[in-house]
N, C-alpha and C positions, 0 to 999 in steps of 0.2 A: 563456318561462321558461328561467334558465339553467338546462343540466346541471349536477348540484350533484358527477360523478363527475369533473368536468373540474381540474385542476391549476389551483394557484392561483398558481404559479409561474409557468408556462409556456401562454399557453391552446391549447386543440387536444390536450393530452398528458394524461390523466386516470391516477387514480391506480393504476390495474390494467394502463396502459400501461406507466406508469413503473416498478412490480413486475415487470410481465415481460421489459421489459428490464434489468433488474435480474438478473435470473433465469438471462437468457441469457447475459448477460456472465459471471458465475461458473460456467456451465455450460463456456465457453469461454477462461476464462483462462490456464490453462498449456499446452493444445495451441494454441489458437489464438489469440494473444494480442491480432494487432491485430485481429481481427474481438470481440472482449472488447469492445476501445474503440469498435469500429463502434458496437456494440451499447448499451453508454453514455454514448455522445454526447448524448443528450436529457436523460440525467439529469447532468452534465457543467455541463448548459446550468441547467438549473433545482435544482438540490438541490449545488451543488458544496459546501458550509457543512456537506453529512454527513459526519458519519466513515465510514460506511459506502461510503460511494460514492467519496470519497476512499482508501481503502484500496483499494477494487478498482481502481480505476484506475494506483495506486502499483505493485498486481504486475501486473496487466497491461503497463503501460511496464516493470518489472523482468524480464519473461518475453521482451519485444519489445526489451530491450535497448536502451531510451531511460532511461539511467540519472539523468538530468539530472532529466526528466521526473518520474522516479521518485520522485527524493528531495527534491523540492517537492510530492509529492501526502502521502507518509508523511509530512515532515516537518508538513505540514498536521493531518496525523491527531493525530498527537502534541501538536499545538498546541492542540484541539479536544480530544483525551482523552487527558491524560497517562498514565494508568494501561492506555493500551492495547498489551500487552508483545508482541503480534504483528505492531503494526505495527512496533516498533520493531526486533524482530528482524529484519522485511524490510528498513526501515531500514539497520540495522546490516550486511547483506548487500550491501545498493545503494553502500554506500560503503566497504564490503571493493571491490568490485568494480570500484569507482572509485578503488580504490589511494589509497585514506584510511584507515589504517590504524587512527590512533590514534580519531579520532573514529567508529570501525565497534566499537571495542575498547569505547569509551562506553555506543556505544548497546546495544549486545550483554550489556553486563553490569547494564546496568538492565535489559533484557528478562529475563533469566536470572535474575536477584534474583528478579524475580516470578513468572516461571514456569520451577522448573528441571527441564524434562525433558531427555532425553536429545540430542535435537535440538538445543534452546538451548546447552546446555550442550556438544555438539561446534563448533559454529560459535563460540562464545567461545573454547576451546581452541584450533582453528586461527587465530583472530585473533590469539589473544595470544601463541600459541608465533611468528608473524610479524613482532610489535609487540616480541619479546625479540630475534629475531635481526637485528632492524633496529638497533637499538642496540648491538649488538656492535660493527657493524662501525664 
C-alpha cells in the first residue's frame, strides 16, 4: 500500500518534509540566504506554482544578491496573487537595486497603496525622491 504522507508532486518527499523544509528556509533567509535555497530546493522542484515558496525564494536570491533571480521568483508571486503588497515591495526593492528606478517607483507604490506602513512608505520616498532627481538632470 502506498504512503498516503508521500507528495504527490514529487515522490520520496512527503508533506511534513516539504513543511520542514519550508520552515528552514525562513528560519534562514536573511542571515543565511543560500543555505534558504539549499533548503528549498525540493520545494523549488515540486510546489514552484505557490506563492509561497515563490516569495521565499525571491528574498532569499534578494538577500544572496541574485537579483535577476529575484525578480522572476516576485515577479511570479505577483502573477499568481496580485494583491500580495510584500511581495511587491520586495519586488520593488529588487529593482531599486537593479538601478530600475522607474519601474521599482511602480511597484513600491501599488505595495504602499495597500499597505502603508512606515517601512513601505520610506522605501517609496527614497525611490521617488531618486526618480525626481533623475529627471532634473
Amino acid at each position: 500500500m502506498a504512503d498516503e504522507t508521500r507528495s504527490p508532486h514529487r515522490p520520496g518527499v512527503s508533506g511534513h518534509e516539504r513543511l520542514a523544509a519550508f520552515r528552514r528556509a525562513e528560519e534562514l533567509v536573511r542571515r543565511r540566504p543560500l543555505e534558504a535555497l539549499d533548503a528549498l530546493r525540493p520545494l523549488l522542484d515540486s510546489d514552484a506554482d505557490k506563492p509561497s515558496v515563490q516569495l521565499l525564494a525571491g528574498r532569499a536570491y534578494f538577500h544572496s544578491a541574485q537579483l535577476n533571480r529575484a525578480e522572476r521568483a516576485l515577479t511570479r508571486v505577483v502573477e499568481l496573487d496580485p494583491t500580495d503588497h510584500y511581495a511587491r515591495l520586495v519586488l520593488g526593492r529588487t529593482l531599486q537595486r537593479l538601478g530600475r528606478w522607474v519601474e521599482a517607483l511602480a511597484q513600491l507604490r501599488i505595495a504602499t497603496a495597500m499597505n502603508p506602513t512606515p517601512e513601505y512608505q520610506d522605501a517609496l520616498g527614497q525611490v521617488s525622491a531618486r526618480v525626481a532627481l533623475s529627471r532634473k538632470d
